[in-house]
N, C-alpha and C positions, 0 to 999 in steps of 0.2 A: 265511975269507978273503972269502969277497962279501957278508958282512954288512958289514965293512970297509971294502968296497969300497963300498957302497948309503951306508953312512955319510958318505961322505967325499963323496959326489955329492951328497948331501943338505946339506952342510954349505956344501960350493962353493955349490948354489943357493941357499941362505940368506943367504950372501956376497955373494952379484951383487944378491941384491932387496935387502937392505940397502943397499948401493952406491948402485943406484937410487932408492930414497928416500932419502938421507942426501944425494946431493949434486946432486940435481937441483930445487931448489928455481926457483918462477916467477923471471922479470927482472923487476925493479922497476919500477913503469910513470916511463918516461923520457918521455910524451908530451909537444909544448905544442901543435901547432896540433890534432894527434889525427888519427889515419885515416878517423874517424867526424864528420862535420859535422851538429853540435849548435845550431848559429846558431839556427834555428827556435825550438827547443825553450826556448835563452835569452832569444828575443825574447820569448816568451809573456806574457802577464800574468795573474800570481797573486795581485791584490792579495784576489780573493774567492776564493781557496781554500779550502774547508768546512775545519772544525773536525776534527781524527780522531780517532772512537770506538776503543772495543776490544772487540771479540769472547771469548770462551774456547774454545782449544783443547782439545783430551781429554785433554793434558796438564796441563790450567789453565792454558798460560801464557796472558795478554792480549796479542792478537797484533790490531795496526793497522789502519782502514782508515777511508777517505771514503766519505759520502753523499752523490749526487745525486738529489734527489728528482722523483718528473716532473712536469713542469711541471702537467698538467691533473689531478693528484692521485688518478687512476682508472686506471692503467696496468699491467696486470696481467703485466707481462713483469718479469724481473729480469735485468738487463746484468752483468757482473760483468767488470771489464778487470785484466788482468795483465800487470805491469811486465817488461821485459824487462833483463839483467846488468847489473849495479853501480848502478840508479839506482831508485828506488821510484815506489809510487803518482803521484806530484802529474804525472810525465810525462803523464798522461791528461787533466792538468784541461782542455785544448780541446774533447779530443772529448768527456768527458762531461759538460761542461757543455752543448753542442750537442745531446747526444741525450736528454738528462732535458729541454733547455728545449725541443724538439720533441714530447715528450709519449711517447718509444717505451719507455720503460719508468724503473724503479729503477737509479741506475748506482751499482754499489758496486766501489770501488778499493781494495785494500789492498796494507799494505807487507808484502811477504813476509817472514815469518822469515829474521832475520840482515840487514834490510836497514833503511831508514827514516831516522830522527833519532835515533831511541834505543834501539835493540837491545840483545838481553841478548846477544848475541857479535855482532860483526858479521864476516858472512860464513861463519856455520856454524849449520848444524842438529845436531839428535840422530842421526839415523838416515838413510841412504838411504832415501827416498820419505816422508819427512815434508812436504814442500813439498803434497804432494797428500791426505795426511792431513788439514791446515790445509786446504787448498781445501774439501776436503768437509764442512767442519766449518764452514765460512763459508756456504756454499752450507744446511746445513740451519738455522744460528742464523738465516738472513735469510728464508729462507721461515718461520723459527718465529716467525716477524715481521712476517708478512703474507701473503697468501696468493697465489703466484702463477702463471699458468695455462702459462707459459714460463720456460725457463731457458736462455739464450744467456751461455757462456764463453767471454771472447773472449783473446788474448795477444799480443803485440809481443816479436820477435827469442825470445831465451830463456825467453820467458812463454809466445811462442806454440812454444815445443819443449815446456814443458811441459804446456801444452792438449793436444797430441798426445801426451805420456803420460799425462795424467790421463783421457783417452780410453782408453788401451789397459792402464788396471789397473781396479781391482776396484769404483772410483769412478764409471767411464764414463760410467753411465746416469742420473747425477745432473742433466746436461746434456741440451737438447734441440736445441740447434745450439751452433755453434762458428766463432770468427772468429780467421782466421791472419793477423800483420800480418807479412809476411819472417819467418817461422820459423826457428829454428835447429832440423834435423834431427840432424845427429851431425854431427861434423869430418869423417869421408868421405862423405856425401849429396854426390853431384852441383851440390847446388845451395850447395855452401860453400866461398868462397875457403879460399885458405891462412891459418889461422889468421884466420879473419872479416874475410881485409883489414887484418889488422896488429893489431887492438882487442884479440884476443886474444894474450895471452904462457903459450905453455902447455909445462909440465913435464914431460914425456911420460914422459921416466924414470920417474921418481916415479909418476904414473899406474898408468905399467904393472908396477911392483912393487907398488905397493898394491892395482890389481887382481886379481893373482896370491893376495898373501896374505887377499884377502877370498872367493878358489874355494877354500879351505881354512877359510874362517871365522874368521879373523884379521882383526879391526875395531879394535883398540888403536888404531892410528893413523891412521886417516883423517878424523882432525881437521887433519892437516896442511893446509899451502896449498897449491895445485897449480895455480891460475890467475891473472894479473893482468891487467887490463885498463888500454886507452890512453886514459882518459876526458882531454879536452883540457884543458891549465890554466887556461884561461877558465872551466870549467865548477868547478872545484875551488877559485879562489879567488875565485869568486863567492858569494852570499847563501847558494848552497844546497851550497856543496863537502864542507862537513865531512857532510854526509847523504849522500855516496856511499860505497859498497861497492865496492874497488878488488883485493880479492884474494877469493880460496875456498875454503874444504876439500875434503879430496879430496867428500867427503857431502854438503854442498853443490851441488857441481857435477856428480854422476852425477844429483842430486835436481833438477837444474833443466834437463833434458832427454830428450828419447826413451831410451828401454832400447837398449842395443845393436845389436839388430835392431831399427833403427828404421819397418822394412817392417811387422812385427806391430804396432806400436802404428801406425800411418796405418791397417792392414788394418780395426781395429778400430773407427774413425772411420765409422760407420753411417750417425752421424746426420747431416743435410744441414750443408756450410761451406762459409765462403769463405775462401780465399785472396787477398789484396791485399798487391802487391808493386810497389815504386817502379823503374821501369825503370833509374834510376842508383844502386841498392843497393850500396853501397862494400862490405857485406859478405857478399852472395849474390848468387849469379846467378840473378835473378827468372826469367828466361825458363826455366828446366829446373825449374820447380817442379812445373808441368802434368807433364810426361812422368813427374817422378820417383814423384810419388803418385799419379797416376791411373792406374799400374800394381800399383798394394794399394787401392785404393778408385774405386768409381764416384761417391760421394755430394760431390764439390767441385764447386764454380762457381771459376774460375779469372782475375782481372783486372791485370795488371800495365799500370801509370799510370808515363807517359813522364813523363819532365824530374823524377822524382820518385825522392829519394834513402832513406835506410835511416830514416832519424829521422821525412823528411819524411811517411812512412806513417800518420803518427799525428799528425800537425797542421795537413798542408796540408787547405785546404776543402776540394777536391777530395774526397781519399780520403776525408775524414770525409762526406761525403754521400754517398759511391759505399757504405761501409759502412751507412750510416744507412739508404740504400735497401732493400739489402738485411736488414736485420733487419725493417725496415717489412714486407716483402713476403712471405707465404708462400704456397705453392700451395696 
């Protein structure tokens, strides 16, 4: 009788997580003007965008990215900038054109797996923590490519959530500083609106049935989608829309942020960073970024820039020379 019984409980929770995945799928992004003000980002001009190489993975795929080379050809530092959700590399071309034609190093941008112009899936990896796989695999093809005496990873929004896990795995020490533009910490960090201030549409159901069946070792499905974002219509039916990345797999999107306990993966951030945060961040609240990690780490410098919003972190002069400083300077 309580085998029966065990049975029949096991069979109900099987039932609800199925439920949960099966009908909780993202909302369609409905955006036009968007939660996220992209104006900047549009205004930019790319008429000299470099050319993008490819790299090999350890998987062999050819996975994307831009060269900016430093200007005075002797710069022994290598920059590496990482694209924050749904939009790739070229977001960077201001600041790194600014910080190769100032001489502070090599600036190399790639498009993450699942993202770009021309993805083998868009919007999905192989595996949970493959995002950082690829990084360290960039990070060693580029030093096997010249030799250099620094290595600063820097991220924006969900690039800099993933600087702060490629920090706290097995990868960490492949970096020797690190730059946070508004990080995305996890959806309950202090420092994260409701759902990013609307950008995000996220399937929580679904989530947390998939989470469940991956503490048992159940991965069949977490290729599904689980997130969409409110990238603006201006941005989608503009030159570069069809190269956004507007949904995620469930592997995807654990892969392009902190571990759970996103306190251990900050704890593990040694090496010296900065944080820069636009005081009008429509999708974090800049001012609890100090409190939140300077309680797992002493090694941040900590700057939030008034009148400056979530995008404008990565375009206005401003922050790109308040960043630019800071990499210039070491103690």
């Amino acid at each position: 009788m309580f085998f029966v019984i065990a049975l029949a409980i096991c069979a109900v929770g099987f039932l609800v997580i199925a439920g949960l995945i099966a009908f909780n799928a993202p909302a369609r992004n409905e955006a036009t003007a968007g939660p996220i003000d992209f104006s900047t980002a549009i205004a930019a001009g790319y008429d000299d965008l470099p050319s993008t190489e490819t790299y090999r993975a350890r998987d062999g795929a050819a996975l994307a990215f831009r060269r900016y080379p430093a200007a005075d050809g002797a710069a022994k530092r290598l920059i590496v900038l990482v694209h924050g959700s749904a939009w790739h590399g070229m977001q960077f071309h201001p600041m790194a054109s600014r910080l190769a034609a100032d001489g502070l190093g090599t600036v190399v941008v790639p498009d993450l797996r699942g993202h770009g112009a021309v993805p083998a899936r868009r919007g999905d990896v192989d595996y949970i923590g493959q995002l950082e796989d690829d990084l360290a695999d960039l990070l060693d093809f580029a030093r096997g490519q010249a030799a250099f005496d620094e290595v600063v990873l820097a991220g924006h929004s969900s690039g800099g959530g993933l600087v702060v896990r490629f920090a706290g795995g097995a990868h960490g020490q492949k970096a020797d500083r690190f730059v946070l533009m508004a990080p995305f910490l996890k959806y309950n960090a202090p420092t994260t609106r409701p759902n990013s201030g609307g950008w995000a549409n996220v399937a929580t159901g679904r989530i947390i049935g998939l989470t469940m069946l991956n503490t048992i070792g159940i991965t069949a499905f977490n290729d599904l989608p689980v997130i969409s974002f409110a990238m603006p219509q201006a941005v989608l039916d503009g030159p570069y829309g069809a190269t956004a990345t507007t949904a995620y797999s469930f592997r995807l999107n654990q892969s392009f942020a902190p571990r759970s306990d996103f306190g251990k993966d900050v704890a593990a951030m040694t090496q010296p960073f900065l944080l820069i945060a636009g005081a009008q961040d429509e999708a974090f609240r800049a001012e609890l970024y100090e409190p939140t990690m300077a309680a797992h780490t002493g090694a941040g410098t900590y700057v939030v820039l008034p009148g400056i919003n979530h995008i404008g972190v990565t375009t206005d002069p401003v922050a790109i020379t308040t960043i630019a400083a800071w990499i210039d300077h070491r103690d």
